[in-house]
Structure formats: C-alpha cells, structure tokens
DOBABA-671481 format. One record per atom (N, C-alpha, C): residue in one letter; atom name; x, y, z. Coordinates in steps of 0.1 Angstrom, whole numbers. Example, Ala and Ser with C-alpha at 12.3 -4.5 7.8 and 13.67 -1.06 7.14 Angstrom:
2
aa at east north up
A N 132 -57 78
A CA 123 -45 78
A C 132 -33 78
S N 128 -22 71
S CA 137 -11 71
S C 129 0 79
//
This chain:
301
aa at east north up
X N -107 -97 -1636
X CA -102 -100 -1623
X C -90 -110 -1625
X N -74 -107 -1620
X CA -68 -117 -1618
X C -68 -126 -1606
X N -63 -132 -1611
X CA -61 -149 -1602
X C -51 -140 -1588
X N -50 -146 -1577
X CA -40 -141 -1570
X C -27 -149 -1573
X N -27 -162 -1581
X CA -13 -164 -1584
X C -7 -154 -1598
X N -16 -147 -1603
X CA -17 -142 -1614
X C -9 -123 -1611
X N -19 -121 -1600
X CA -17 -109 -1595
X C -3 -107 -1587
X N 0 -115 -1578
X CA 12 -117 -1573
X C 28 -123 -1579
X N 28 -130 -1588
X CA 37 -129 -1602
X C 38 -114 -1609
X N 26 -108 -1609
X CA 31 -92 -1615
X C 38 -84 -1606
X N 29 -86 -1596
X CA 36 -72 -1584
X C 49 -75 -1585
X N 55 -91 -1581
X CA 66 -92 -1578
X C 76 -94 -1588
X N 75 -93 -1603
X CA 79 -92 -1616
X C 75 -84 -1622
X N 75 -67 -1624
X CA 69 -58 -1632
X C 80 -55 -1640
X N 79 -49 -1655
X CA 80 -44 -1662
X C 90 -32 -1662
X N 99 -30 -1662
X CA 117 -22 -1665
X C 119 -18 -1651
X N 117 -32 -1637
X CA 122 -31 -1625
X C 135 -29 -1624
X N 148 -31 -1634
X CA 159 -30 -1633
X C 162 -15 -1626
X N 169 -18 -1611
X CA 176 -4 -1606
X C 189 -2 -1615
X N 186 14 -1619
X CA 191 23 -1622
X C 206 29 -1617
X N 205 29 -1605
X CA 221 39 -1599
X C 229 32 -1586
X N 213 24 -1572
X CA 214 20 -1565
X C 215 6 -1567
X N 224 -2 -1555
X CA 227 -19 -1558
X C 211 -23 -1548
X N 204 -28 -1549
X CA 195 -34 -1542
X C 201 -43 -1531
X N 210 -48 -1535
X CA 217 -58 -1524
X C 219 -52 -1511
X N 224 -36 -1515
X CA 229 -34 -1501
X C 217 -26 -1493
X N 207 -26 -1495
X CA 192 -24 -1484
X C 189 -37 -1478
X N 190 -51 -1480
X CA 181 -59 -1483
X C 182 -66 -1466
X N 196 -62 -1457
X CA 195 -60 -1447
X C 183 -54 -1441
X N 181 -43 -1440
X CA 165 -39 -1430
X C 154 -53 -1434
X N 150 -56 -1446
X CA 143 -65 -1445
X C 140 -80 -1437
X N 157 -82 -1436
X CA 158 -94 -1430
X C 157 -96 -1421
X N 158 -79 -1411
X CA 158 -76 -1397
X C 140 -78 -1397
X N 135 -72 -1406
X CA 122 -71 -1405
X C 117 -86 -1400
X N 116 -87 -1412
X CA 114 -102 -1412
X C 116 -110 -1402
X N 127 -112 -1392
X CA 136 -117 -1383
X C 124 -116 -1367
X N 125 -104 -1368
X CA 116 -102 -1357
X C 101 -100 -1360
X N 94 -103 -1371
X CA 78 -108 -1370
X C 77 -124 -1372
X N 64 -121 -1360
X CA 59 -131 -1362
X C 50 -141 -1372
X N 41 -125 -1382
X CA 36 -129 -1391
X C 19 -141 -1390
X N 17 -136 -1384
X CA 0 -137 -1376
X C -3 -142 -1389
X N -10 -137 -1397
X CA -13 -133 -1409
X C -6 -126 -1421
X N -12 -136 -1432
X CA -6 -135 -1446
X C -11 -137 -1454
X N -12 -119 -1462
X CA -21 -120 -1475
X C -13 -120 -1489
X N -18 -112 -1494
X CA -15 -114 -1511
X C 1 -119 -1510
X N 14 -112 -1502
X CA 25 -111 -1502
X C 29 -112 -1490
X N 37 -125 -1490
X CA 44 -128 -1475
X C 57 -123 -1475
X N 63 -125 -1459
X CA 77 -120 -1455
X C 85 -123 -1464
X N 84 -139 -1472
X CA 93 -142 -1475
X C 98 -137 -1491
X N 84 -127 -1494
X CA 86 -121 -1508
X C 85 -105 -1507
X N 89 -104 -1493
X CA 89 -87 -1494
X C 97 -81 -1497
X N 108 -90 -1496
X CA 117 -76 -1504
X C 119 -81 -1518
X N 119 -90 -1527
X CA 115 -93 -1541
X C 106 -83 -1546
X N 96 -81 -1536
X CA 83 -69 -1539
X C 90 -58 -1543
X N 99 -49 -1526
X CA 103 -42 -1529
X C 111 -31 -1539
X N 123 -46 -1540
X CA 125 -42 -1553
X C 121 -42 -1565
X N 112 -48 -1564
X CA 101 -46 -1582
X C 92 -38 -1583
X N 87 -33 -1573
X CA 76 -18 -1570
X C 85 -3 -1568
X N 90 -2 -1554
X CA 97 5 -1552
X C 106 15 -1551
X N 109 28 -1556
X CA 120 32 -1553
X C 127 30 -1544
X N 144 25 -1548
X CA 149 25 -1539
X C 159 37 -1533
X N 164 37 -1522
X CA 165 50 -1511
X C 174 47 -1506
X N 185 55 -1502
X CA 197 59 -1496
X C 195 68 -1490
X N 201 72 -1473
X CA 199 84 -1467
X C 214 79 -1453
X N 222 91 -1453
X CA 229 90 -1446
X C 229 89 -1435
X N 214 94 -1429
X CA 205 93 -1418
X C 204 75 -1417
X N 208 65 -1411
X CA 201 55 -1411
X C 189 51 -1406
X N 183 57 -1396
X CA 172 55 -1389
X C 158 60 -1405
X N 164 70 -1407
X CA 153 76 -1421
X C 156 67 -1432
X N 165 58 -1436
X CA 165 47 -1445
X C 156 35 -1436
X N 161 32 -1427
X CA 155 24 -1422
X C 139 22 -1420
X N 132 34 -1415
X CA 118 37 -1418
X C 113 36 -1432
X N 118 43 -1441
X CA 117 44 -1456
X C 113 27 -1458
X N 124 19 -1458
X CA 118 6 -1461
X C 106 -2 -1454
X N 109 6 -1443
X CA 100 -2 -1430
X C 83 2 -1436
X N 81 15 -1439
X CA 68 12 -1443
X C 65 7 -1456
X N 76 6 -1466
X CA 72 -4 -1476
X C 71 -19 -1477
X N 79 -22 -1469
X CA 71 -37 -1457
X C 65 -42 -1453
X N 58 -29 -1448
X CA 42 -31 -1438
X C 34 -27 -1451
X N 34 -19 -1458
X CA 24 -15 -1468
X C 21 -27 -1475
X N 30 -37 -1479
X CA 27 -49 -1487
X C 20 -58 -1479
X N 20 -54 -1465
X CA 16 -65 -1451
X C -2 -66 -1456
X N -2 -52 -1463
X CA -19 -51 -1466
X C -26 -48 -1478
X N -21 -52 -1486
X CA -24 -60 -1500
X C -30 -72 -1499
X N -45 -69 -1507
X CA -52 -89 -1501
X C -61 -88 -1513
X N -60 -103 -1518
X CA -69 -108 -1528
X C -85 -111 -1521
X N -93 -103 -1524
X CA -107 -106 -1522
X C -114 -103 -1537
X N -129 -112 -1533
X CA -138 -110 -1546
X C -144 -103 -1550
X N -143 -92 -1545
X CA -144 -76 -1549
X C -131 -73 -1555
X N -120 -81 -1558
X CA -102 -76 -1566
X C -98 -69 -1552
X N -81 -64 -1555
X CA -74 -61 -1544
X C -76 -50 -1536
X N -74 -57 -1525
X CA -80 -39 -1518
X C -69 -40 -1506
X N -66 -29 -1499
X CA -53 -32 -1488
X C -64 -27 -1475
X N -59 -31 -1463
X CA -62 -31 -1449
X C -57 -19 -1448
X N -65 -13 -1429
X CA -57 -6 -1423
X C -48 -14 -1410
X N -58 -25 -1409
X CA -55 -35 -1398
X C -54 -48 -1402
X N -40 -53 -1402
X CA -39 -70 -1403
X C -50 -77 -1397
X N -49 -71 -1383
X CA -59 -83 -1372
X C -79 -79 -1379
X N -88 -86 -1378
X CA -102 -77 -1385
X C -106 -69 -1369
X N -113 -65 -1373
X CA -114 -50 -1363
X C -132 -51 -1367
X N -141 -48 -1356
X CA -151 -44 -1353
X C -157 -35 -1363
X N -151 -24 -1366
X CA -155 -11 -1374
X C -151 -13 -1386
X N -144 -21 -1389
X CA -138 -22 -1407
X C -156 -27 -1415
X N -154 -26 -1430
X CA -162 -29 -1434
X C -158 -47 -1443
X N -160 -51 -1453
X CA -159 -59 -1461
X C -147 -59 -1461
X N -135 -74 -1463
X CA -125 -76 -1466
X C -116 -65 -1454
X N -125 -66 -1442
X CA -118 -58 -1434
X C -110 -42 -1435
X N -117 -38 -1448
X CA -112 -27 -1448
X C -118 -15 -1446
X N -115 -2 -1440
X CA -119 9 -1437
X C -114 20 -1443
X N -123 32 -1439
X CA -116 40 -1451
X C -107 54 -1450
X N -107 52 -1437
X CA -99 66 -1431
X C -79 64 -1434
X N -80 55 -1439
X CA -65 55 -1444
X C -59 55 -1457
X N -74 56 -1473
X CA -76 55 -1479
X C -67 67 -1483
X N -70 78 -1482
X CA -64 91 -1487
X C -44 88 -1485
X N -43 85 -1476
X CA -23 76 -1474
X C -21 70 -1481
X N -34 55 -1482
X CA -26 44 -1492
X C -27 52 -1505
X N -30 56 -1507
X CA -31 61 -1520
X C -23 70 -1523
X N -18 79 -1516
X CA -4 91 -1518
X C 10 83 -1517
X N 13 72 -1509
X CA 20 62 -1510
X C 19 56 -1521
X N 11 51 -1522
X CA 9 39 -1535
X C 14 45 -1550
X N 11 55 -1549
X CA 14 62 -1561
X C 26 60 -1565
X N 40 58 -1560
X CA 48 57 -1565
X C 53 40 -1568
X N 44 33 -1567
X CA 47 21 -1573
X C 49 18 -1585
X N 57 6 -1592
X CA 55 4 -1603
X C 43 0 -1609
X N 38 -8 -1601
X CA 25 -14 -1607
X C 15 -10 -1598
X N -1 -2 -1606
X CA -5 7 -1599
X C -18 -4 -1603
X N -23 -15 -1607
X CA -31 -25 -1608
X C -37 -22 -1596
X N -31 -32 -1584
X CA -44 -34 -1575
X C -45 -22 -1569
X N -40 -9 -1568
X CA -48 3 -1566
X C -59 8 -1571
X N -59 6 -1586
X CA -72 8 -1594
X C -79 1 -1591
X N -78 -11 -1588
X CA -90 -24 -1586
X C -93 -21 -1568
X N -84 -15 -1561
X CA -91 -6 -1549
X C -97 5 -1547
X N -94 13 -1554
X CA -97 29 -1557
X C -118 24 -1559
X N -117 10 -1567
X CA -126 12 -1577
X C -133 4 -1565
X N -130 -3 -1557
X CA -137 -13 -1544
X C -145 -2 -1539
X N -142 10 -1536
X CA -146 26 -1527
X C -157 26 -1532
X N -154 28 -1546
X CA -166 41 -1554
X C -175 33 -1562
X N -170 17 -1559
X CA -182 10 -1571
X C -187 -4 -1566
X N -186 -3 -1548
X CA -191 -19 -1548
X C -199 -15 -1542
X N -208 -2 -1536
X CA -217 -5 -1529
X C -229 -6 -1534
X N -242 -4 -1533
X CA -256 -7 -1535
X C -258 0 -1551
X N -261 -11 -1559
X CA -261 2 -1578
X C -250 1 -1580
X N -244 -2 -1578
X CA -225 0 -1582
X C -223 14 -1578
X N -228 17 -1566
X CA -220 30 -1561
X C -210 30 -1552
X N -210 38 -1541
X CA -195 39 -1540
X C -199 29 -1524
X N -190 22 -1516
X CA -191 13 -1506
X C -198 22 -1493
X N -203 11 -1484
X CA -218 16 -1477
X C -207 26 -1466
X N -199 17 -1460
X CA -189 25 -1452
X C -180 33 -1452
X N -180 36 -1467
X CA -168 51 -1473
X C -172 62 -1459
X N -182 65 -1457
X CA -183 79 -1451
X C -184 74 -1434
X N -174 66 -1431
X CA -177 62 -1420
X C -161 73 -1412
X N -153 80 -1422
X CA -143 84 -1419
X C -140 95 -1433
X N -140 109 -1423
X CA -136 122 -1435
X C -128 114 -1445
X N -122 125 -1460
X CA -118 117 -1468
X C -109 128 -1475
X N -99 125 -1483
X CA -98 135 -1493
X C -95 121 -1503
X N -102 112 -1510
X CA -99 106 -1519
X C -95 114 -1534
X N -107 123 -1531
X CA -102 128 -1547
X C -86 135 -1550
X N -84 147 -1538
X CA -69 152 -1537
X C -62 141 -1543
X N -63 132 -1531
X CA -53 115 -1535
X C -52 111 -1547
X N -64 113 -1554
X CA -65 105 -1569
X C -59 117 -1583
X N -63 128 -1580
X CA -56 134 -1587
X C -40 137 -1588
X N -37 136 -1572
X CA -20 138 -1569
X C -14 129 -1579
X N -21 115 -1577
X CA -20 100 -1582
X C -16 100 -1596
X N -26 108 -1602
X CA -28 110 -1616
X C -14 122 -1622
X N -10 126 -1615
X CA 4 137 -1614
X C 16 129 -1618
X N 20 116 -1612
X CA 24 109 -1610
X C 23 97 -1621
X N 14 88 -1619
X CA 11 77 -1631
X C 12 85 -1645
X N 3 95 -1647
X CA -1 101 -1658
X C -11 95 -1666
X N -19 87 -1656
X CA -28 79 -1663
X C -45 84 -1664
X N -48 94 -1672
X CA -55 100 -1676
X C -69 98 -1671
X N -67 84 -1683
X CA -83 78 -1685
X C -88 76 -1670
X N -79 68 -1662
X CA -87 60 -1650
X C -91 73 -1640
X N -85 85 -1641
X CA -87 95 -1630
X C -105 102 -1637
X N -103 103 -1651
X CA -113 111 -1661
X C -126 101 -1658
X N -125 89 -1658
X CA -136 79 -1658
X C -143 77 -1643
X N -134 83 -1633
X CA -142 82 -1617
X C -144 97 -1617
X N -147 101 -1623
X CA -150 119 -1620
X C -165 121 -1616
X N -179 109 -1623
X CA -189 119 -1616
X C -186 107 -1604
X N -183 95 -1599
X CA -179 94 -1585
X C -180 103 -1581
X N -169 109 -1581
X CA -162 119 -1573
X C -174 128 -1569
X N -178 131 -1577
X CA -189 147 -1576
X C -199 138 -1570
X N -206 128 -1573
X CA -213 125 -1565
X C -209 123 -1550
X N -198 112 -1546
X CA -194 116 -1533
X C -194 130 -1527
X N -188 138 -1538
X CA -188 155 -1531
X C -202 160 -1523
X N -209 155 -1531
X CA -221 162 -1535
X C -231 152 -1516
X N -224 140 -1516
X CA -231 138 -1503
X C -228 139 -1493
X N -210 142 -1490
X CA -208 151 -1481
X C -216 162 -1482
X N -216 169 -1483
X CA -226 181 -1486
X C -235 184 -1480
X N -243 170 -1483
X CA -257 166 -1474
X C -255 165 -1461
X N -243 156 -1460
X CA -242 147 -1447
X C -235 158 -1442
X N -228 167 -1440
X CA -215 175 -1432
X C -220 189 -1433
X N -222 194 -1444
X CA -223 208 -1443
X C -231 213 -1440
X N -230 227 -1434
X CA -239 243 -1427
X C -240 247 -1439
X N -252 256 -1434
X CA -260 262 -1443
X C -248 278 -1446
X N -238 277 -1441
X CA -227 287 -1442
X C -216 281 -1448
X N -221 264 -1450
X CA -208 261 -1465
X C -198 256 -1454
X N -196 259 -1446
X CA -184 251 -1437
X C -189 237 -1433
X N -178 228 -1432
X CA -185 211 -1426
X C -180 210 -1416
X N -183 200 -1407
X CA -182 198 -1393
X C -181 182 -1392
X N -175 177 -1386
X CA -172 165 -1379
X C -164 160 -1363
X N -174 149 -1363
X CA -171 144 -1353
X C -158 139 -1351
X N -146 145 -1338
X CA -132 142 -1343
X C -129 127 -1343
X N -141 113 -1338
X CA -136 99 -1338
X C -135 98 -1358
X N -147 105 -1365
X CA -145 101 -1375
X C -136 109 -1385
X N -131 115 -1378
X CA -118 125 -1386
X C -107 114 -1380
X N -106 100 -1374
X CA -93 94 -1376
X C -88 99 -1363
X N -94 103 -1353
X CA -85 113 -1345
X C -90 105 -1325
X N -97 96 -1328
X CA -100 92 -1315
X C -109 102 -1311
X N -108 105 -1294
X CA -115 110 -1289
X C -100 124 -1284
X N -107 135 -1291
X CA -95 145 -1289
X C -98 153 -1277
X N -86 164 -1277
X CA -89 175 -1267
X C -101 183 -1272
X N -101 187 -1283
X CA -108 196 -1291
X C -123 190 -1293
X N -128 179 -1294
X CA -138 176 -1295
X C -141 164 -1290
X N -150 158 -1293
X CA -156 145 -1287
X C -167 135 -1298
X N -171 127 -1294
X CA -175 113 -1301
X C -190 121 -1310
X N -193 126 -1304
X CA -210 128 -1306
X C -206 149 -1310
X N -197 153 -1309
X CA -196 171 -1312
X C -196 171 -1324
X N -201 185 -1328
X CA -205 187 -1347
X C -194 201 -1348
X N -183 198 -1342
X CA -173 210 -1343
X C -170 214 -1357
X N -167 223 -1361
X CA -159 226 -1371
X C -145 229 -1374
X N -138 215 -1383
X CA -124 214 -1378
X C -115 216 -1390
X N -104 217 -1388
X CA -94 227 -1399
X C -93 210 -1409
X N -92 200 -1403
X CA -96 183 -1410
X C -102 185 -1423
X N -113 179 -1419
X CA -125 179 -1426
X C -125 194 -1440
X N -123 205 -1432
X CA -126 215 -1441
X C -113 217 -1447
X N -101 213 -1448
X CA -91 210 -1457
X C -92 204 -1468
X N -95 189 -1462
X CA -100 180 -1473
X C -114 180 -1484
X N -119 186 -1479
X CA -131 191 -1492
X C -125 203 -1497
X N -121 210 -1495
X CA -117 223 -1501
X C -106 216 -1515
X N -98 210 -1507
X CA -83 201 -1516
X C -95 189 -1525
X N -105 184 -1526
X CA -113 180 -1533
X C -123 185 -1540
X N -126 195 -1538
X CA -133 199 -1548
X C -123 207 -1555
X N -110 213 -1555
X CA -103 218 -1563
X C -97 206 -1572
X N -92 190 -1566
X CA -86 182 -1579
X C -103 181 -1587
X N -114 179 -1581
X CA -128 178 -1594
X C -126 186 -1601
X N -121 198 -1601
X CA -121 209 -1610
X C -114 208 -1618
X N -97 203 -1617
X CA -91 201 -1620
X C -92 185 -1631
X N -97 179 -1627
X CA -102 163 -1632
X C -114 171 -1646
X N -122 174 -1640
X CA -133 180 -1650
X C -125 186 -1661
X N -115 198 -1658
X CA -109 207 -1669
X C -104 195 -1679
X N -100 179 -1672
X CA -96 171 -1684
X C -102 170 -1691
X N -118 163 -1684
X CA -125 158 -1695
X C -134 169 -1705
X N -129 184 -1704
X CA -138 189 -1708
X C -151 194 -1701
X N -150 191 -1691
X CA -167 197 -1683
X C -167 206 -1677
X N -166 218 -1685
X CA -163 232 -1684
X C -170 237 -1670
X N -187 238 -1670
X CA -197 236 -1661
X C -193 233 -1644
X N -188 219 -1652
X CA -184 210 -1633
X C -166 218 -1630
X N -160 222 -1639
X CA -150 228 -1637
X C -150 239 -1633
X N -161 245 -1636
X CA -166 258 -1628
X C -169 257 -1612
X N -178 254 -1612
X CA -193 248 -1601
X C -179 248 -1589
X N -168 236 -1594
X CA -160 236 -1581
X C -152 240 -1578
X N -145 245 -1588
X CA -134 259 -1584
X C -140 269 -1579
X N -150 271 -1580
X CA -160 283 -1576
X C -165 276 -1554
X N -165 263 -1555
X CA -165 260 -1542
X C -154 257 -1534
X N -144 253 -1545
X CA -134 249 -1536
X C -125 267 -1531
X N -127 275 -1537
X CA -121 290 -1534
X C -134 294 -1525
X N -147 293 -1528
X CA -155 299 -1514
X C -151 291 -1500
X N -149 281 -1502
X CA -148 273 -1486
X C -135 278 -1482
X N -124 276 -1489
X CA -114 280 -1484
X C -114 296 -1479
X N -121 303 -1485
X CA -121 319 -1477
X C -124 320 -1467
X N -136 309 -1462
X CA -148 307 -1449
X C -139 304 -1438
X N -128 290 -1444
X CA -127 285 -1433
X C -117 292 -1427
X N -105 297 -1438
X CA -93 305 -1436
X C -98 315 -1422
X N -108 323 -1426
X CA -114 330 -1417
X C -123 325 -1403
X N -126 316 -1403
X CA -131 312 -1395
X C -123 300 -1385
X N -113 298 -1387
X CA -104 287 -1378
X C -92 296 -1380
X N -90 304 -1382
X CA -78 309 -1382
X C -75 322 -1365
X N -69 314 -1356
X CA -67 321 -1340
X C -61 333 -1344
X N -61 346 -1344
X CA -49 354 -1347
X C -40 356 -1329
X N -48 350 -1322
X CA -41 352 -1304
X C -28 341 -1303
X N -32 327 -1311
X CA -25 314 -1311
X C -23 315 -1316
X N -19 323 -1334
X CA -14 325 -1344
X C -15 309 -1350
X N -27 307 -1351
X CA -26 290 -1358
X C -38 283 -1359
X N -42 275 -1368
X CA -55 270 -1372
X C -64 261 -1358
X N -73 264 -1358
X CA -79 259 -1347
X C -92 255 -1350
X N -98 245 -1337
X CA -111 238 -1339
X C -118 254 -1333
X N -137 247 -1340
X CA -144 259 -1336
X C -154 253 -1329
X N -155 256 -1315
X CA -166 243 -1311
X C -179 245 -1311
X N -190 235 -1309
X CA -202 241 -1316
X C -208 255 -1308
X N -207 261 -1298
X CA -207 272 -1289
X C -203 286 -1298
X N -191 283 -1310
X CA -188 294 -1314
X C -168 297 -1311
X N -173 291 -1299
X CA -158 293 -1291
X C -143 287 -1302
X N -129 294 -1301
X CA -120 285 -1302
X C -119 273 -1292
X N -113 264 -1295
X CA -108 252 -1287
X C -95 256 -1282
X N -93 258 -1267
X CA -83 261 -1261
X C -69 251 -1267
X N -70 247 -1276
X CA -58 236 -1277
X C -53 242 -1291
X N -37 241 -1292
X CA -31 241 -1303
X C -25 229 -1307
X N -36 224 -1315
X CA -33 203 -1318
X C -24 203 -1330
X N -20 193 -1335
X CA -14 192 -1347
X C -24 188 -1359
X N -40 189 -1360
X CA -43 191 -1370
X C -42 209 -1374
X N -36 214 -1368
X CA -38 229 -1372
X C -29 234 -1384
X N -20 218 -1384
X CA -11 217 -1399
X C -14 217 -1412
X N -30 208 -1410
X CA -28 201 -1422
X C -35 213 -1433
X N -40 227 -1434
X CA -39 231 -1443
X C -27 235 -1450
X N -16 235 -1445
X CA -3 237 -1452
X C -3 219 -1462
X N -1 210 -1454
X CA -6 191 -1460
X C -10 199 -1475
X N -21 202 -1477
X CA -29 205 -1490
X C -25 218 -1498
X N -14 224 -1492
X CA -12 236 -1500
X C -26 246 -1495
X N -31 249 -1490
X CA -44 258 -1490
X C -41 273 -1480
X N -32 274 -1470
X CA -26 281 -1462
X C -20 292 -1469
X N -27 304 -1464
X CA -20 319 -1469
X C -8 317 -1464
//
C-alpha cells in the first residue's frame, strides 16, 4: 500500500510524461476555467489545484477543431481525477463526490465501474486502478469480491480485458481470471432463466425508473444481456492466456449461445431495433437508447 503522499507524487510525476507533438501550455486554459468556476466541496487524492499537473502526467493530450469536443475531452479528465481517493482498502474512485445512501464503502458503487475502467485505461499510471479493480473482486467476505458489486449489472470483465489491450499487462488480467468466472458464475444464479437469458431490474441496470420497466420488473433487457455475453467472451479470451483450454471453451461456448438467444429474442423486426421484453412476453412499446448498446460491445449482426 502507498502512502497518499507517496501515491500522489506518482500520478502527478510518472515516468516518460514528456508530450510528444502537442505544447501542453496551450490546453491549460479549460482547466483554469474549470477550476474558476468550482467550488470544490470536497477534496480527495488530487485537488483543483493539481489537476492539470495530473493531466498532463496521465493523459493524452487532444486537439479538436471542434472546441466544445476539446473542451469536454478535458472536462472529463478533471472530473475523473475529482474521484480518485486514498482509502484503507488502497485507491478506489467514486461515482459521487457528495456520499450517497446506496454507495457502499469509501462511498463507492459499482454501476460506473465498467466506464472508469474503459477511461482509465488510457492513463499513464494504471496503479490505483489495479488497487481498484482489486477493491471489487477482493475486499469482500474471504477475500472475495465486495458485498455490493451486484448491486448494479456489470461488464467488468469486457472492461478488464479491453484494459489489457491497451496496458498490455498480462499478468494482472491472467491473475483475476477465476474472479471473473466466479463472478460470472453468480450472475448466473442471481439473473438467469432457465433459457440462459438474464433479466434485470432497469433501477439496477443504472437506468432509474424507465419507460420499459420498473423498480421491482424481471424484464429481459438488451443491458444486462450485452454485458454478460461481452464477458463471458473477454473470460474466454483471458483463459486462452493462461492456458485454460476447458474455461476457454465452457465460455466461448456461452458467450456465442447467449448471443444467438438474445439476438433473437430482443430483436423487433416492426421497430427494426433492439428492444426490452417484458415479463408478459410482450415487446416494450419504446424505442430507448439502450437498444444501442449491443453495437457498444461489438455483438450486433
């Protein structure tokens, strides 16, 4: 475990940060605007006053002739560092500065886990993500994975392998792999029909209370069944690392039956577009914008 003075001297001094093509100086405006107008409630690992020091030491930096799309670009690498926090579990990031009711320990929850982590990936220093990744899958009861992971659908694994695309860091993706299968393995219990499709309630798909379903409905949604399909294909893929021929089987063999099920089964051919299936059978008269996210995962004929 580092020190947070320890941890924070790295983020904000890593290792061949020198930019390459772009002058850093001339972004460093959005930040000061940033800056300018918060008030800054709360301040963890990294304050306003070292955010853009951050950013340029993590960061790619971004040019876009679009200013409004440069401007966002930095804007959420601003806010992303807003939730970076030293706890005694090691670093783990918020979804919410303010603490929130439903978060678990260190205020964090887990339905934003699968983002921080497709973001995060492109940092220089991928430390306190591993020492987060690892908060998930190894603080709760036995060193397993945290009590409130399943309090919100997931694709961590997708996330971790995309991650692994990127870092190229082998070991740490190879060493959470039966995690992963175990997590898989209790979605399974917790979510899925005896027809292999999973169902969720759309508050814990991240989605509030939708048109398409409600707090307490066991609908079947193009969400949820994206995301295990796109996870049990990176296990397969994770497993082919380490060698585990068997588990590389087992889920390519699930992650291609689910995707047939669902393809067919949420797919409107009247609305030409992915749709909820409500527990009745029925389509959901709505054409929402989760009807996207199998394209999100690549999974879309």
């Amino acid at each position: 475990m580092f020190s947070s003075v320890g941890v924070l001297g790295a983020l904000l001094n890593p290792v061949h940060a020198e930019p390459a093509v772009l002058d850093a100086r001339d972004y460093a405006h959005h930040v000061e605007r940033f800056n300018a107008n918060d008030s800054e409630d709360v301040v963890n690992l990294i304050s306003n006053a070292n955010a853009w020091q951050w950013i340029v030491g993590q960061a790619p930096l971004f040019e876009c002739p679009a200013s409004v799309l440069e401007e966002v670009y930095y804007f959420r690498w601003w806010t992303y560092r807003k939730h970076i926090k030293q706890t005694s579990d090691g670093l783990v990031l918020t979804e919410f500065i303010l603490p929130v009711s439903h978060a678990g320990p260190h205020n964090t929850i887990s339905c934003a886990l699968g983002h921080q982590i497709a973001e995060g990936r492109w940092l220089r220093d991928q430390r306190f993500l591993d020492e987060y990744i690892r908060f998930w899958f190894r603080s709760g009861d036995d060193g397993g994975r945290a009590t409130h992971f399943h309090k919100f659908s997931s694709w961590a694994a997708a996330a971790l392998y995309e991650r692994y695309l990127v870092t190229g860091d082998r070991d740490f993706v190879v060493d959470l792999l039966d995690d992963l299968v175990a997590d898989f393995r209790a979605w399974e219990e917790e979510r899925q029909q005896p027809d292999r499709l999973f169902w969720q309630h759309d508050v814990k798909d991240g989605m509030e209370e939708s048109i398409s379903g409600g707090r307490r409905m066991q609908n079947i949604r193009p969400t949820i069944n994206s995301y295990m399909t796109a996870s049990a294909r990176a296990i397969a893929r994770i497993a082919a690392m380490a060698d585990r021929v068997e588990l590389e089987n087992e889920f390519a063999e699930k992650a291609d039956l689910l995707r047939s099920k669902w393809i067919d089964y949420l797919w409107d051919d009247d609305a030409e577009f992915f749709k909820v299936r409500l527990e009745n059978g029925q389509f959901s008269t709505a054409r929402e914008a989760i009807g996207f996210i199998p394209w999100a995962f690549n999974l879309a004929e």
